[in-house]
N, C-alpha and C positions, 0 to 999 in steps of 0.2 A: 504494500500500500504506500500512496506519494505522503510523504511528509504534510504536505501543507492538505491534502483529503485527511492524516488524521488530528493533524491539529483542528481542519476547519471542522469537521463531524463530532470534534468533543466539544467545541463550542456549541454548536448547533445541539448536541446532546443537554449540556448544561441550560439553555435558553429552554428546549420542553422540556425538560424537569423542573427546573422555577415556573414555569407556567403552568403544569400540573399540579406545582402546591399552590399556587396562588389559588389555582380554582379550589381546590379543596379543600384550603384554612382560611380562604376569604384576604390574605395578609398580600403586603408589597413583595411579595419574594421574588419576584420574576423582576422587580428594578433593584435588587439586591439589597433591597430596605430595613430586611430583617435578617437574624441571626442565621435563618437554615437558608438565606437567599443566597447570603454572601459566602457560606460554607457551600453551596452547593456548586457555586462559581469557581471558586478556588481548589475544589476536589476534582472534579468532572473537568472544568475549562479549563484548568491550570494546570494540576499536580498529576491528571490520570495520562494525557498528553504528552508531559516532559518525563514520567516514569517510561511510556511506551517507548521514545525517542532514546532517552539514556541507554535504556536494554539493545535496539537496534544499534547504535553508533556506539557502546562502550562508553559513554561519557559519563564523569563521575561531577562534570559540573551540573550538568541535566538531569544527572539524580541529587543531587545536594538541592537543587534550586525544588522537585518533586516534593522531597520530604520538608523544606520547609514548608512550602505551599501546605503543605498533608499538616504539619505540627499546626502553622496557622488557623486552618479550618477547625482544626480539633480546641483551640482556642476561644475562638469564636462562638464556638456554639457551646464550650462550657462557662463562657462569661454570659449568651443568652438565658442559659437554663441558673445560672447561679443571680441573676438583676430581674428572674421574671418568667419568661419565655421564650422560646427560640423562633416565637411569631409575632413579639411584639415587635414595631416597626424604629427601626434603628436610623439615625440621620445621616450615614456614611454611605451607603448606597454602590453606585455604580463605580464613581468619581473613586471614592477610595479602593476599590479592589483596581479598576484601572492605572492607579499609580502604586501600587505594592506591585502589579506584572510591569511595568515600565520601569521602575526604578529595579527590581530583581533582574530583569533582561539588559538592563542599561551595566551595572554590575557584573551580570556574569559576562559581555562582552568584554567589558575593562581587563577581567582577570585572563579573559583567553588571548586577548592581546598582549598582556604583558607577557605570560607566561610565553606564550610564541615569541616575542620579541629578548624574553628571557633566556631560550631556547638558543637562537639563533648567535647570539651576543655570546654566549658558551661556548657552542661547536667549532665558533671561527680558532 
């Protein structure tokens, strides 16, 4: 399978699964509004993705970037269940899970540049 069919099909997985609970607990979860929207984003959209990708190419940065996505999630919805519920509607939404993958991805670019730059600067 092409990389970017399973990245784009775990996104597209994660979008009906928050719209599935939206319908079924009435909550914003499909805008990532609440505790199980934003864990469902960052499981599915993010971590199931960059686990798949790591195992294909061997990359231990694409599993580090996996498991935090995975710890994060695991977070979130034990800070929802511990302030209330994992459907009450939370103010961080899209915006925030959008810059934890931009800033994680902006990062692990950094490190594979250096480390190749590191790399290279070595051999010579």
């Amino acid at each position: 399978m092409n990389d970017a069919r399973l990245v784009g099909g775990s996104v597209l997985c994660a979008f009906l699964l928050a719209g599935i609970v939206t319908v079924v607990t009435g909550s914003p979860a499909l805008l990532g509004g609440t505790p199980i929207g934003i864990a469902i984003y960052l499981t599915v959209g993010v971590a199931l993705p960059q686990y798949l990708l790591s195992r294909r190419r061997g990359s231990a940065l694409r599993l580090g970037l996996a498991s935090l996505t995975a710890a994060g999630a695991a977070f979130v919805l034990i800070a929802g269940v511990a302030t209330g519920s994992p459907n009450a509607a939370w103010d961080i939404g899209l915006v925030g899970i959008l810059f934890v993958v931009v800033l994680g991805t902006s990062i692990g670019a950094d490190i594979r540049a250096f480390r190749d730059g590191y790399r290279s600067a070595a051999g010579e």
